[in-house]
C-alpha positions as CSV (number, residue, x, y, z in Angstrom):
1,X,55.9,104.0,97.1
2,X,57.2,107.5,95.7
3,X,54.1,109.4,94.9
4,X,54.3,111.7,91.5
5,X,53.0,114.8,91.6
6,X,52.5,116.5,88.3
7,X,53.6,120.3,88.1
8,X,52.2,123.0,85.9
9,X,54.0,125.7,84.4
10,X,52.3,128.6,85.9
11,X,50.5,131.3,84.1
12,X,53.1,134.2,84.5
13,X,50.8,136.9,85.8
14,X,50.7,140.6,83.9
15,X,51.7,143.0,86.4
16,X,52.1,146.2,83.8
17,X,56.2,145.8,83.7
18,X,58.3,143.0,82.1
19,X,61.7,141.4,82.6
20,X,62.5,139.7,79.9
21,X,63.5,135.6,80.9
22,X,66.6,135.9,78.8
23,X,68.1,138.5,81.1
24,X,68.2,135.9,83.9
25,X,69.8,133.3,82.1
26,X,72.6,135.5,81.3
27,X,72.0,136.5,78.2
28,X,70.6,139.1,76.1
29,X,67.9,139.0,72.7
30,X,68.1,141.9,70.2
31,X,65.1,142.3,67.4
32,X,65.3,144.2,64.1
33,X,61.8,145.9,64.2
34,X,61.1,146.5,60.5
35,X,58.6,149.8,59.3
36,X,57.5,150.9,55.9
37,X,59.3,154.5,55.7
38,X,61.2,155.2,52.3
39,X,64.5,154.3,53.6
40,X,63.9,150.9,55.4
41,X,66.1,149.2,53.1
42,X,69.4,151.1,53.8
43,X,68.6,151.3,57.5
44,X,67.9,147.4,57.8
45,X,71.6,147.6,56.0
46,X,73.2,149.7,58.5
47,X,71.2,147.6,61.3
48,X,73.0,144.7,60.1
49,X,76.0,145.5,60.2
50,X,75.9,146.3,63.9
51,X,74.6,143.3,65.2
52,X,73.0,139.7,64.4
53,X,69.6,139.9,66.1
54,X,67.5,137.2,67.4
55,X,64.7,137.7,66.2
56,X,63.7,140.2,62.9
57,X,59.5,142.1,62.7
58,X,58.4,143.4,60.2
59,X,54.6,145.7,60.4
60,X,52.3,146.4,57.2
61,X,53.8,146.4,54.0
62,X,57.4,145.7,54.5
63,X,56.9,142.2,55.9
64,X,56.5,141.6,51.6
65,X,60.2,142.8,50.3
66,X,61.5,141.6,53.7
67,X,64.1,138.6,51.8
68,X,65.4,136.8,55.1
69,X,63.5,135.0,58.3
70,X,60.5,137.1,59.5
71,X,59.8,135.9,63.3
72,X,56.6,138.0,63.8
73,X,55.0,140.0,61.4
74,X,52.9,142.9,62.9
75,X,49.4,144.7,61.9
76,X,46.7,146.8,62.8
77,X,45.0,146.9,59.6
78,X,44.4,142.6,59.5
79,X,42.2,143.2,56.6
80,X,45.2,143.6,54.6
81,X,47.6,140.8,55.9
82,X,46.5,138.1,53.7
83,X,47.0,140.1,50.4
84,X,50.9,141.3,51.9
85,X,51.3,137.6,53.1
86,X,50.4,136.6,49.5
87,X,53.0,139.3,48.2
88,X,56.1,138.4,50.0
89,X,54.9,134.3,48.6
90,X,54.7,135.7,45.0
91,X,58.6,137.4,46.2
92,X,59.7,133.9,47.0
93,X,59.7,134.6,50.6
94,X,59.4,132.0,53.7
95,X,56.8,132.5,55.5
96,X,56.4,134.7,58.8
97,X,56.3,132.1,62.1
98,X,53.5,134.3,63.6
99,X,51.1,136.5,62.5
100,X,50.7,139.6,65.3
101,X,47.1,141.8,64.8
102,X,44.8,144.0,66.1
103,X,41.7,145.2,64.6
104,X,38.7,143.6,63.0
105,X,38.2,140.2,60.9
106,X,41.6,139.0,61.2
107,X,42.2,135.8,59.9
108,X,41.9,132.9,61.5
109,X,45.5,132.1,61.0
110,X,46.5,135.3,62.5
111,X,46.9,135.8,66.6
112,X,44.8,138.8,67.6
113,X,47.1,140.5,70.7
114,X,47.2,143.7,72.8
115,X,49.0,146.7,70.2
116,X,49.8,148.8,73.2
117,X,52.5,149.1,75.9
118,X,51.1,148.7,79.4
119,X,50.1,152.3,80.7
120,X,49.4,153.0,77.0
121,X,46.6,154.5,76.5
122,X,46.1,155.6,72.4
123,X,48.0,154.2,69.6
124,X,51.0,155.2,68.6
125,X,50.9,153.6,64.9
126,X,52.2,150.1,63.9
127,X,55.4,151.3,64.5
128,X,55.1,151.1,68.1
129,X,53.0,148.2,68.1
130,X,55.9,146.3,66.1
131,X,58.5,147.3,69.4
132,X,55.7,146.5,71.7
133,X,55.5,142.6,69.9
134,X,59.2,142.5,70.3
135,X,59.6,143.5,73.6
136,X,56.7,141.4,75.2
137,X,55.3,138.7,73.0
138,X,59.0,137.9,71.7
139,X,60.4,138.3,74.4
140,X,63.7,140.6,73.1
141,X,65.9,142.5,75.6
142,X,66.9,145.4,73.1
143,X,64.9,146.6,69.9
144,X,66.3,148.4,67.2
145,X,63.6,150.3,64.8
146,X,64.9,150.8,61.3
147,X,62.3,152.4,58.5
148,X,60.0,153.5,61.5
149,X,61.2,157.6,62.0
150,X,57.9,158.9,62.5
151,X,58.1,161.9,60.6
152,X,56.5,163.3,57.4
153,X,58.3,161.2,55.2
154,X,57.1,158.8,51.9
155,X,56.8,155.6,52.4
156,X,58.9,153.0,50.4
157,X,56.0,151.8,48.1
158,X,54.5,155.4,47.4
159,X,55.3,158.9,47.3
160,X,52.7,160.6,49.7
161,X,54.2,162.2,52.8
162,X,52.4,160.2,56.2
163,X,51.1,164.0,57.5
164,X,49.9,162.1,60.3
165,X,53.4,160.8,61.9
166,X,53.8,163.8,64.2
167,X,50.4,162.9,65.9
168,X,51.8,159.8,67.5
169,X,54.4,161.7,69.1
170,X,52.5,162.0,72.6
171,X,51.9,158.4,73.1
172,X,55.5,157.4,72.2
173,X,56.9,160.0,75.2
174,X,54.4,158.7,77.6
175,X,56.5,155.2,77.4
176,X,57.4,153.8,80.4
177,X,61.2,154.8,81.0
178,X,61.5,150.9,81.4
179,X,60.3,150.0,77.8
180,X,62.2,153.3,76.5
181,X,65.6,152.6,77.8
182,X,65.4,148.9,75.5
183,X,64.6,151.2,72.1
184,X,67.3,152.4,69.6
185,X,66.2,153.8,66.2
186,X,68.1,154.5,63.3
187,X,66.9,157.8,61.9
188,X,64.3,160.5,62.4
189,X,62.6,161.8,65.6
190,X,62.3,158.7,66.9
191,X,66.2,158.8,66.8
192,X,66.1,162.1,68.3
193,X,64.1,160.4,71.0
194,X,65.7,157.6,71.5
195,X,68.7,157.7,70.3
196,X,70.8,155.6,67.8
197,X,72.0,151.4,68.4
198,X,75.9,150.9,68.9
199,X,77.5,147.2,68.9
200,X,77.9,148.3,72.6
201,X,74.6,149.0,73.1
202,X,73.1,145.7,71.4
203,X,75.8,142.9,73.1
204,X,75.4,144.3,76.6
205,X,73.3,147.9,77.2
206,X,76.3,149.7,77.8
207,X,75.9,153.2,76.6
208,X,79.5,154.4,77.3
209,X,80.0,154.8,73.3
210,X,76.5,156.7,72.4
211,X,76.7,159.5,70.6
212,X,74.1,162.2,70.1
213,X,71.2,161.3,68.3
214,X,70.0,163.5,65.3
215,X,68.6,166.9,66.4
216,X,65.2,167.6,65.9
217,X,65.9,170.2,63.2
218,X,68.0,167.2,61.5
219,X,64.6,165.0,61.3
220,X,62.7,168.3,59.7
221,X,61.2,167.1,56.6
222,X,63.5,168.2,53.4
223,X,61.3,170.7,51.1
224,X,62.0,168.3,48.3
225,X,59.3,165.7,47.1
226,X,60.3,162.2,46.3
227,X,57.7,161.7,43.7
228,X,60.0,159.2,41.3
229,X,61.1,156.1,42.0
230,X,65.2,154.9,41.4
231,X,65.6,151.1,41.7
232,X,69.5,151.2,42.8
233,X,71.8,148.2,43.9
234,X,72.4,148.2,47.3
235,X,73.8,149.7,49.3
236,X,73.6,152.9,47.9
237,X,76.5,155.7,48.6
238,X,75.4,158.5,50.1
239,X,76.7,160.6,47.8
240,X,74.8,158.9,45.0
241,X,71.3,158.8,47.4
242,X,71.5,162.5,47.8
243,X,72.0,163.2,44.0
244,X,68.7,161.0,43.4
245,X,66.8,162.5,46.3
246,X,68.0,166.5,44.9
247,X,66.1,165.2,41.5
248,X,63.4,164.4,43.6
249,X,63.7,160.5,43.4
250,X,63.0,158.0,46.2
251,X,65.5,154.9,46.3
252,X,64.0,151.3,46.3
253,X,66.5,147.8,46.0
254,X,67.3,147.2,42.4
255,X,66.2,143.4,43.2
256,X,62.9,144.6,43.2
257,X,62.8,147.0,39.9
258,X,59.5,145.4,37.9
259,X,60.4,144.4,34.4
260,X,58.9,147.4,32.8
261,X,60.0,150.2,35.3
262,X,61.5,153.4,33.3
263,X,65.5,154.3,34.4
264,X,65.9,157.0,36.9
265,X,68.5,158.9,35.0
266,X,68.2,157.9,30.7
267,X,71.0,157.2,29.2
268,X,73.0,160.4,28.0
269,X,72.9,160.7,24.3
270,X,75.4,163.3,22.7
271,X,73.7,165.2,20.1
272,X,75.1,165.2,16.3
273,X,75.3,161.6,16.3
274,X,72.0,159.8,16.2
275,X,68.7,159.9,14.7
276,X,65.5,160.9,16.7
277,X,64.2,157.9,15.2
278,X,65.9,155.2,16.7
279,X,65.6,157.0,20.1
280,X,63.1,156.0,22.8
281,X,60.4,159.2,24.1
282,X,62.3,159.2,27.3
283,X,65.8,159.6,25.8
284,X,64.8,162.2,22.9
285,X,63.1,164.3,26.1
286,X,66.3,164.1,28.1
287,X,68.3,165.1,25.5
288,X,66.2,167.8,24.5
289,X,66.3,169.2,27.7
290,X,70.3,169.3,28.2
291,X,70.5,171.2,24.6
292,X,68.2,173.9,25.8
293,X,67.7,173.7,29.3
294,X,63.9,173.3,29.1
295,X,61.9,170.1,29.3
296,X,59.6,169.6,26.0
297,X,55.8,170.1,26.9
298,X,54.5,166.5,28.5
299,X,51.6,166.7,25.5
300,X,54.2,166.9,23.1
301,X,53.8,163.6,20.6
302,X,56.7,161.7,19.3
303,X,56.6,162.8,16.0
304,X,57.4,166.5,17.5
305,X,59.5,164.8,19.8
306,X,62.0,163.1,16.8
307,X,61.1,167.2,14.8
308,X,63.0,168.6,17.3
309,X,65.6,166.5,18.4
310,X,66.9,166.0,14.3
311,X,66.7,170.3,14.5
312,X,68.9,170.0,17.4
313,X,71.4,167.6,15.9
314,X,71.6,168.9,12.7
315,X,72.7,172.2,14.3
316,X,75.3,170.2,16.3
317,X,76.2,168.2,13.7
318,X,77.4,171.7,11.6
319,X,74.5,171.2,9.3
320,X,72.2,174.2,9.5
């Protein structure tokens, strides 16, 4: 009589590097690592159209305005994942297929995982963590970071420059040149550092068609601040994003303007044609400004408002 052995699937020991299983059944995973910088939406655009990826992470906040299949979502403040998780719900959004944290009082629904790289010492943000998830607990060949540049930029739900960005630099230049040669990022430093994805790059880790990543005086924070928001359709040209960004507005998907939101830009209104009184605040202060070149005072009341504008198209209108 044949005697049946049962076999296990070994435990695959951690030996500090990592091969990924796909690369020895001949072929190659890609992720779309996902980060919360101002303009994640037009790089996840530009991401796409390089390549399909296998699997798409998101970290922190942008795992809620994410629209399509979210493989892993990524966190080192769990504290906060079930109020995001709840957000991208109330979006109409599928649920993520795993929850990756770190930190304290994670849910119970969430998998609490190592954030760092092996050899890593420090953190090196959720940015790094969200490649790190990719690369090991995914399983992904290639990663491709799009809204994580790690420089003193806004990020896509707020205005406030992230002064701490340039502090993580350290810990992503100690990565192991087997973990940074499987990284592509589309914009900032870590672009610089990197350097940027091509459809060469992706289907096969050829780099005969790179280019030259950004310089570092190209990721240099502009002097501007983005302290207004523009809901746009996207994608945006970049003609038209660097006339918003000049005005000082940051762009955000028009699919997510809230019913209420004020226009970027109020409609033009040519003086010696309509009464103050039928005009909104915003519209009588833009048109104010463009006949003299100086916004009204911000305490100024409507009544003042509707004063001056009628002075101002009277004289237009020949009257005075």
């Amino acid at each position: 009589m044949r005697r049946w052995r049962r076999v296990t699937k070994p435990q695959r020991k951690h030996t500090g590097s990592f091969i990924s299983p796909h690369s020895r059944r001949g072929f190659m995973k890609t992720a779309l690592c996902l980060g919360g910088a101002a303009g994640v939406q037009d790089e996840w655009t530009a991401a796409l159209d390089l390549a399909d990826f296998d699997f798409i992470v998101a970290c922190n906040d942008v795992g809620a305005i994410w629209p399509g299949r979210l493989d892993a979502w990524v966190t080192l403040h769990p504290e906060h994942i079930t109020r995001w998780r709840d957000q991208r719900r109330a979006n109409g959004f599928a649920d993520a297929a795993r929850y990756l944290v770190h930190g304290d009082y994670p849910p119970i629904w969430a998998e609490l995982v190592e954030f760092r790289f092996p050899g890593q010492g420090d953190s090196g943000s959720s940015g790094l963590f969200t490649a790190k998830a990719a690369l090991i607990d995914l399983g992904a060949d290639r990663v491709v970071l799009a809204g994580i540049p790690l420089v003193r930029s806004s990020h896509f739900f707020d205005a406030v420059q992230w002064e701490a960005a340039g502090g993580y630099r350290t810990v992503w230049e100690a990565l192991r040149s087997e973990y940074r040669a499987r990284i592509r990022s589309m914009s900032g430093w870590t672009a610089h550092f990197f350097g940027t994805p091509t459809t060469d790059w992706l289907a096969t880790g050829s780099t005969d068609a790179d280019a030259p990543g950004p310089t570092l005086e190209q990721t240099r924070m502009s002097k501007v601040k983005l302290d207004k928001i523009a809901y746009e359709p996207h994608p945006v040209s970049l003609e038209r994003k660097k006339e918003l960004n000049a005005k000082g507005f940051k762009i955000i998907d028009a699919r997510f303007k809230p019913a209420d939101a004020k226009p970027a830009e109020p409609e033009k209104i040519e003086l010696g044609t309509d009464s103050g009184e039928g005009l909104s605040d915003d519209h009588l202060r833009s048109a104010i400004e463009a006949a003299t070149g100086q916004k009204p005072h911000h305490l100024l009341g409507r009544a003042k408002l509707v004063e001056q504008f009628n002075a101002l198209n009277a004289v237009a209108a020949g009257e005075e």
